[in-house]
N, C-alpha and C positions, 0 to 999 in steps of 0.2 A: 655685669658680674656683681654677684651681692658683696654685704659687706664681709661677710663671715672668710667670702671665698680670695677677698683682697691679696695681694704681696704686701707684709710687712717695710715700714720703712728701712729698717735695716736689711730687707732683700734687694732694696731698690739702690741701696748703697752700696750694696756686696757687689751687684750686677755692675756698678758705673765702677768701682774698683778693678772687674775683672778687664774688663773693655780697657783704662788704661795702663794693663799690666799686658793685654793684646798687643794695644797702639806701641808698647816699647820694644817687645817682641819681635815685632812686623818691622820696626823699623834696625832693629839689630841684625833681622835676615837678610835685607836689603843691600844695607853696609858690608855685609861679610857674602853679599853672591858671589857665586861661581860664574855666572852666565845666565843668557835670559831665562834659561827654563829648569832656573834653580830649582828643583822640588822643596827646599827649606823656604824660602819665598813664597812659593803657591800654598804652601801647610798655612803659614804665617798669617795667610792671607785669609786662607779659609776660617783660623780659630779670632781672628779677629774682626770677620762678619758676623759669626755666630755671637760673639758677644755682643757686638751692638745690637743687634736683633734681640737678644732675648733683655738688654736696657732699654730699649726703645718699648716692646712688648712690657716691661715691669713698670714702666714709668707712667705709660699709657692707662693702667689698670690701676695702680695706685692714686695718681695726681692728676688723672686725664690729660697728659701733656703731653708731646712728643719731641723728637730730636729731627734735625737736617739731617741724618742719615739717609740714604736710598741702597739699599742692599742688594747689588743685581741679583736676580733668582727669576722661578718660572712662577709664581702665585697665579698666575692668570694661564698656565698651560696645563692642560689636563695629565694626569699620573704618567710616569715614562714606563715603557710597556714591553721596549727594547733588548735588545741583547743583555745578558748581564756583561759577558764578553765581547766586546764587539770585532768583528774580523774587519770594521772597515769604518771610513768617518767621511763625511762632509761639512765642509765647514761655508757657512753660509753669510754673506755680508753685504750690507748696503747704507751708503753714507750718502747723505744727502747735500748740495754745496746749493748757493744762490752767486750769479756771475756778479760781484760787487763791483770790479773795476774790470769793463771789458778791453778799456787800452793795455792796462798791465798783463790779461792776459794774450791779447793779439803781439807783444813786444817780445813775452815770451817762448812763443809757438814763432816768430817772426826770427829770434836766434836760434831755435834748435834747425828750423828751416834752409838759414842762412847756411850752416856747417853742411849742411848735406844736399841742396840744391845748388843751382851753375850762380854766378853774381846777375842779380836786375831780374831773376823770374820771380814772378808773382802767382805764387801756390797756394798751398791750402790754408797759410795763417794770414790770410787777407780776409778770412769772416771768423766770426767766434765759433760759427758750428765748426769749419776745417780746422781752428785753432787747437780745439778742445778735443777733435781725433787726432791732430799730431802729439799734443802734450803728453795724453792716455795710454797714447801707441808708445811714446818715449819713455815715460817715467813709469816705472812701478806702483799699483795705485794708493801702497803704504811709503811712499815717497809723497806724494800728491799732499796726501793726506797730515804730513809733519812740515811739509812748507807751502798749504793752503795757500796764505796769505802773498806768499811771492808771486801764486798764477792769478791772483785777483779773485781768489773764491772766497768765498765765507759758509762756515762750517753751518749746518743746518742737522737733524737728526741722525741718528746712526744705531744699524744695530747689529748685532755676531749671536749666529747660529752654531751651535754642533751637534750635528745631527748622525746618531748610530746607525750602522749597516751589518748586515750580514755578510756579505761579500761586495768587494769595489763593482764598480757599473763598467760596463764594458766600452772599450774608448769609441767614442763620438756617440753614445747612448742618450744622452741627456742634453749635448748642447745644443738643440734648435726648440730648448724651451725648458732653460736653468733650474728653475724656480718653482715649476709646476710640479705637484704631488709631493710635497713636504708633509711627513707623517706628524704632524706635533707633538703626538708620544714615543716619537724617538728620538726629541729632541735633550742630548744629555744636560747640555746648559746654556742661557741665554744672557748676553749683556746689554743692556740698552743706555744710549749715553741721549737726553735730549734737553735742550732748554725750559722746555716745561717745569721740569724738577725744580728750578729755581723760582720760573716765574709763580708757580702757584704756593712758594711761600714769602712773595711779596705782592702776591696780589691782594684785593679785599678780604678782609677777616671773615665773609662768609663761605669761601674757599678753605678747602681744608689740605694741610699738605700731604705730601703722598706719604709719608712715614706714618704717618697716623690717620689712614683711609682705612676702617678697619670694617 
């Protein structure tokens, strides 16, 4: 960017003003929810990305500097091509775990086990693979997912798709292969949670972090 075509310092002030005029916003929505799918909360949420996005953008252009912000979005997905109204959605997910402690989770699978098998058989939570289909089959996997740590997982990458349809799929249409034929441009929004984000702004300074990969 030439110099002519810079953000003035006082835009780049304005911008970091508006973001903490967001951050109070967002968090006064929060305090005063309804329920999880407040629409005052999701607005709140949305005007307080855009702001940091467009401080992170002024800052970047000004100072060459950037912020830890990571702003879920699709920059890496091609234009959404989809319904404007969609008659239908899929919601798409996968979260990645590593077995940390596979006694805590054989201990676990070994009491839901216990409640529901005869005393002294020895079933499925005698190996980590039988373990880990009793636990999946028992818990919901946004249960799984808020007490990790109780089944001996540790959280590794994750990401949520929503992806637009025209009309729903017809029942048992898609399940002997989930995944397959995901249109990318009808993907309405994407969230990606991974470790990365952080490790590459503590790794070497010739790493650049993702706020400022531009």
């Amino acid at each position: 960017m030439s110099d002519a075509a810079q953000p003035t310092a006082a835009e780049v002030r304005a911008a970091a003003e508006a973001v903490k005029t967001a951050l109070d916003r967002h968090l006064a929505a929060v305090e005063r929810r309804s329920g999880e799918d407040d629409p005052a909360v999701y607005e709140a949420f949305n005007e307080l990305a855009a702001a940091a996005e467009e401080y992170d953008e002024l800052l970047y252009d000004r100072y060459d500097e950037v912020t830890p912000f990571e702003i879920p979005g699709t920059e890496d997905m091609p234009p959404y091509t989809g319904p404007e109204e969609p008659g239908a959605l899929s919601v798409l997910i996968r979260r990645d775990y590593t077995v940390a402690e596979p006694q805590r989770l054989l201990a676990q699978a070994q009491r839901v086990e216990a409640a529901e098998e005869p005393a002294g058989s020895e079933g499925a939570a005698s190996t980590v693979h039988g373990a880990l289909g009793l636990l999946f089959g028992e818990f919901e996997p946004d249960e799984i997912a808020s007490r990790h740590k109780e089944f001996g997982l540790e959280e590794g990458d994750s990401t949520l798709w929503v992806t637009a349809a025209d009309d729903s799929a017809d029942p048992g249409e898609w399940l002997d292969a989930p995944f397959d034929g995901v249109d990318a441009q009808r993907v309405v929004c994407r969230f990606d949670v991974s470790a990365v984000f952080d490790d590459e702004s503590d790794d070497d300074e010739d790493l650049e972090p993702l706020a400022g990969d531009r």
